[in-house]
C-alpha positions as CSV (number, residue, x, y, z in Angstrom):
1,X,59.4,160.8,150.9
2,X,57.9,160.1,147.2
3,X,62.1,159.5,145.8
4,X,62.0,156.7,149.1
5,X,59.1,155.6,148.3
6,X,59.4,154.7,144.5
7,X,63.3,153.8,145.6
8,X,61.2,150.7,147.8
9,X,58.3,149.7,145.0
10,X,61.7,149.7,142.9
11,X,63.9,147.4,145.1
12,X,60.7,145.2,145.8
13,X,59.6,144.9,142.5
14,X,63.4,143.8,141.5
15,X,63.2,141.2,144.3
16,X,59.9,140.0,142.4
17,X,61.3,139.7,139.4
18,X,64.9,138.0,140.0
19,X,62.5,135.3,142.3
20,X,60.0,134.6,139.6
21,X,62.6,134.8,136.6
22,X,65.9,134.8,138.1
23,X,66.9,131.1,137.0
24,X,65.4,131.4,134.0
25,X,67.5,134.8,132.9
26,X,70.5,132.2,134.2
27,X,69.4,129.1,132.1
28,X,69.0,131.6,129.3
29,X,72.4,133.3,129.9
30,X,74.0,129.7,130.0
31,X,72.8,128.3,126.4
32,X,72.6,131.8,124.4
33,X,75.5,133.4,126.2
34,X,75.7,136.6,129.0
35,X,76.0,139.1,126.2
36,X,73.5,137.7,124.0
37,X,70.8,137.7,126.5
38,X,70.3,141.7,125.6
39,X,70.0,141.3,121.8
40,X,67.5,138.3,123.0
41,X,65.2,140.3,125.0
42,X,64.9,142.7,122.3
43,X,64.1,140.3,119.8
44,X,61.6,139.3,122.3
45,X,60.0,143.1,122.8
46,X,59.6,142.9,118.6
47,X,58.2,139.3,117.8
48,X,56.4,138.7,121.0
49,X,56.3,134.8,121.5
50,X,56.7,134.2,117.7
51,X,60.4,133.3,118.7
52,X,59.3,130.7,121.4
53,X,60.3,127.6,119.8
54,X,64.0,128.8,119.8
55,X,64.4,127.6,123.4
56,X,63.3,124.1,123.2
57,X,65.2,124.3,120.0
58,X,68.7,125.5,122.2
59,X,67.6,123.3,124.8
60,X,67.7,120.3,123.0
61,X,70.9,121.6,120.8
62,X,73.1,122.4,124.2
63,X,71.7,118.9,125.6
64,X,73.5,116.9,122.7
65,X,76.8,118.9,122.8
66,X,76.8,118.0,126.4
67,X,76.3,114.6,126.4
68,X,78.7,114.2,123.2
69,X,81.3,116.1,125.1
70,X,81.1,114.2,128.3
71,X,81.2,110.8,126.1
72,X,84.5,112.4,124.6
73,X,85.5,113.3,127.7
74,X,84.8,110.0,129.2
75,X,87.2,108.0,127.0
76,X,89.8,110.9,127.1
77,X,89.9,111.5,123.3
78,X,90.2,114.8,121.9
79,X,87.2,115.6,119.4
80,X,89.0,116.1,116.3
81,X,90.7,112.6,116.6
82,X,87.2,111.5,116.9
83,X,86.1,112.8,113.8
84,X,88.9,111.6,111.6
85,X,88.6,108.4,113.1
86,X,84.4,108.4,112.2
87,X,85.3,110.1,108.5
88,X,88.3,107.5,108.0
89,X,89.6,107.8,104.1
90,X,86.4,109.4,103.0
91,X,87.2,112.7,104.3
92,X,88.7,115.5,101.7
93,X,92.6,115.7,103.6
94,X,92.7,111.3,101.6
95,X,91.0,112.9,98.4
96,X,93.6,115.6,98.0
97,X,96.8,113.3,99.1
98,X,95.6,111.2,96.3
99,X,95.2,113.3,93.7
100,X,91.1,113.1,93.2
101,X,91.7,109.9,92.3
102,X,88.6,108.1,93.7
């Protein structure tokens, strides 16, 4: 009777937690990543909310590699393409053709 008992606080007190947390483990798991979630938490446990401003932080990070890969995605060019096209003959790959001859 106690073993069904503390089986029921168990399964209730999971269902508590997944609804008061469960889309934030998910948004966490989406910008850190499923397996560093773990390593997160226990980073957490040590430095309390010291570490608090990481998630804005990620937040904002994961926001602008979104929107820069839907914008590359929207004009179908691949990213590196992009890049040499932005750098143009500035970029180290001219400088070493030529000889370091600026």
């Amino acid at each position: 009777m106690v073993v069904e008992d503390r089986f029921e606080q168990s399964v209730v007190g999971t269902k508590r937690l997944m609804h008061n947390y469960g889309l934030g483990l998910l948004f966490a798991a989406n910008i850190f990543g499923a397996g560093s979630v773990y390593i997160l938490t226990e980073a957490a446990i040590g430095f309390g909310f010291g570490l608090l401003w990481v998630l804005p932080v990620a937040l904002g990070a994961g926001l602008v590699m979104h929107e820069m890969s839907a914008r590359l995605a929207a004009t179908d060019r691949p990213l590196m393409e992009y890049i040499q096209d932005v750098i143009g003959e500035t970029g180290p790959q001219s400088r070493l053709r030529s000889g370091f001859r600026s």
